[in-house]
N, C-alpha and C positions, 0 to 999 in steps of 0.2 A: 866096016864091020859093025855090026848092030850089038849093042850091049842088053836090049831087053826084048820079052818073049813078043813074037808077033801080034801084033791087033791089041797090046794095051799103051798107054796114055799115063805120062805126067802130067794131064790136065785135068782128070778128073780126082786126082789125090789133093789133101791138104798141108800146105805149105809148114813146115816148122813157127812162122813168124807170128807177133804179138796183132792181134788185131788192134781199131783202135779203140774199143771202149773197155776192153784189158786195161789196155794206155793210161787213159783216160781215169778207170777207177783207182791205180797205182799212185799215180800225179797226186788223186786228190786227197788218198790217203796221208802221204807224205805231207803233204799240207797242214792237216788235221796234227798232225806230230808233229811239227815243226811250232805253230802254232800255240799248242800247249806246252812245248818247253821254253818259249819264248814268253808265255805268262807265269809260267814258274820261276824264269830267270828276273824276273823284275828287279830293277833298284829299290832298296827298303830305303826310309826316308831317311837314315843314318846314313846310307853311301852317300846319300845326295848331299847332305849336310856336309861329312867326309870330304867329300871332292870337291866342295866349294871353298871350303880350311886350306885343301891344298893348294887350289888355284889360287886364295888368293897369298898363300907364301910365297909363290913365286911368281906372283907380282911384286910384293911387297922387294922379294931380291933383285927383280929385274932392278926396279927403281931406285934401290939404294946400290946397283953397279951403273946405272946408271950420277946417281947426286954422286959417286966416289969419281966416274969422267970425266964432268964437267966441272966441278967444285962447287957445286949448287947446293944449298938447304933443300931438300923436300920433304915437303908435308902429306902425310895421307890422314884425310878425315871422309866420314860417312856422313851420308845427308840423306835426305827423304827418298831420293831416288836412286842412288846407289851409296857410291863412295869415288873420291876424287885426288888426284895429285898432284898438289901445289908445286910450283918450281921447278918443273922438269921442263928444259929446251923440246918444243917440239911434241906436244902429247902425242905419244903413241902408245897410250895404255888404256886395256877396258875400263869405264867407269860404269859398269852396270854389274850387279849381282846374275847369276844362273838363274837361279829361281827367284822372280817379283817378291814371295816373305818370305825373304832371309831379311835381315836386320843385323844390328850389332846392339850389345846389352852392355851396359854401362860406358865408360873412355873407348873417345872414337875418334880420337887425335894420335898419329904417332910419329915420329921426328927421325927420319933415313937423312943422317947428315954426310958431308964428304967423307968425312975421318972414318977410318977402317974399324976403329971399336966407337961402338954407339953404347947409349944404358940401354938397360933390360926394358923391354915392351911389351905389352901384349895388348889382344881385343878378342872379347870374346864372340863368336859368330852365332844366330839362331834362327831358325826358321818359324813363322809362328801356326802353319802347319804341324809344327813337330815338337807340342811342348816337354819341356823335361830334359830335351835334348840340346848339347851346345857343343861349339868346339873353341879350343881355343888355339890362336894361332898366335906365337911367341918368340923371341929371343933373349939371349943373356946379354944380348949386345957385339959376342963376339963369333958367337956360330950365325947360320943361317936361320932366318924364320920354320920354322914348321907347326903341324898341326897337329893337334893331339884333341881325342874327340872326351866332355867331360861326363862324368858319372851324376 
């Protein structure tokens, strides 16, 4: 049974579908906006600074549940090329900053002994892309490290 009128053709109609440089302009737009919210989203050089505080808190905690395993003294101090930890079995921690100017400003010795309460510590962290700005990264000895960025 024939569903259409004698002597015409689905062949010479055009198809519903996207040709491709439809395709193609879609694609590129999306692009174009993708793009620009992807340089609107930028890290400002406070995140960066931020995230480096926090990375290095929880190093500083790795290490000192670590010196509380083993019964080990260790020592974290900063040096020209990053920062490093003394007395740990087995280094398995970064000893490199995120970003090459980050630095530390003023004491850059700090003492994760076994004993479950340590004294209070701190070091303050800066980048020297980003003057004005610091963070510091602390304890009372009895909580964990953390990072708080300074005014």
């Amino acid at each position: 049974m024939r569903t259409s009128a004698a002597g015409s053709s689905a062949r010479g109609q055009r198809s519903g579908g996207f040709t491709l440089l439809e395709l193609l302009v879609v694609v590129a737009i999306m692009a174009l906006a993708t793009a620009g919210v992807g340089f609107a989203l930028q890290d400002s050089g406070r995140d960066r600074l931020q995230r480096e505080g926090e990375r290095l808190a929880a190093l500083l905690e790795s290490a000192r549940a670590q010196s509380r395993a083993s019964g080990s003294l260790v020592r974290w101090r900063a040096d020209a090329t990053g920062f490093r930890f003394d007395g740990l079995p087995g280094a398995g921690l970064p000893a490199h900053w995120l970003a090459p100017q980050t630095g530390v400003r003023g004491a850059a010795v700090l003492w994760l002994g076994p004993e479950p309460i340590i004294g209070a510590q701190q070091v303050v962290i800066v980048n020297a892309e980003l003057p004005g700005q610091a963070v510091r990264v602390a304890t009372d000895g009895l909580r964990p490290f953390t990072a708080q960025a300074l005014q």
